[in-house]
N, C-alpha and C positions, 0 to 999 in steps of 0.2 A: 133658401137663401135669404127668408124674409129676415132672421138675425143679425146678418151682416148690413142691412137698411139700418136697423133699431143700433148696432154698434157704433156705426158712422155717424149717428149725433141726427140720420134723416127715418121718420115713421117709418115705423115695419108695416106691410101693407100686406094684406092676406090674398092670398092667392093670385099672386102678380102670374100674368101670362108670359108661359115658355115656349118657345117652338122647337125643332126636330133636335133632339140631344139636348134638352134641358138650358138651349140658349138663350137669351133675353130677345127677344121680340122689339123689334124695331121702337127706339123711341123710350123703352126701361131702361135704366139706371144701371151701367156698367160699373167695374171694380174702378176705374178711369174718373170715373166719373164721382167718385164719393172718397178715393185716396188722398193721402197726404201727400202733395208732392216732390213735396223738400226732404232730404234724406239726413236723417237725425245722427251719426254717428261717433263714437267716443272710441279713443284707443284700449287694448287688451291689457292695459297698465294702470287704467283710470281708477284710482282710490274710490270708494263709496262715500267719503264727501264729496270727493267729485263729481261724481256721477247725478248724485243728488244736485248738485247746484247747478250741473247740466241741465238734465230736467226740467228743473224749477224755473230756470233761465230761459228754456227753450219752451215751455208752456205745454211740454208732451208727456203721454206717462209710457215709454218705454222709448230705446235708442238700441241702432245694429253696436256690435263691436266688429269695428274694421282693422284687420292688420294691411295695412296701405290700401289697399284695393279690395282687398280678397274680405268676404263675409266671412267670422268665423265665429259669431253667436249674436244674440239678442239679449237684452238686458231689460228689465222694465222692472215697477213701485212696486211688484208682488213680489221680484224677487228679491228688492230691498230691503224689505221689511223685517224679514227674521232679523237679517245680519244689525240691523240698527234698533231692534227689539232683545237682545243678546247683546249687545252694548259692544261690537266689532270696534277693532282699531279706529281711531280717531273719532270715536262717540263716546257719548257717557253711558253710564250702564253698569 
């Protein structure tokens, strides 16, 4: 798990102590505990300049796409890239 420390922007820490099932041991650093709380979300309709100025607006590099409620994908700057590297609708290219 020490990767998910070093993703979350906090030290990856070698050999952090687990107890019975690979739990965190009273006191290490839960998923809770290093999550973003605020939930980033754009509509299944949102343009990829949209999306982009979401993002950039929002200070995050990726957002869920929610159709009202319901999760029905993840969007994030890896999978922008080709489509605005290939000059997609409303970019140059």
């Amino acid at each position: 798990c020490d990767r998910y420390y070093a993703a979350a922007g906090r030290p990856a820490r070698a050999g952090a102590r687990r107890g019975a099932g690979g739990a965190a041991v009273a006191g290490e650093p839960t998923a809770r505990d290093v999550m973003t709380p605020d939930v980033f979300g754009v509509a299944p309709s949102a343009t990829v300049p949209e999306l982009v100025a979401f993002l950039v607006r929002s200070g995050v590099h990726r957002a869920l796409v929610l159709d009202g409620t319901r999760l029905v994908g993840i969007v994030s700057v890896t999978d922008l890239l080709p489509v605005i590297a290939e000059g997609g609708e409303g970019w140059p290219g």
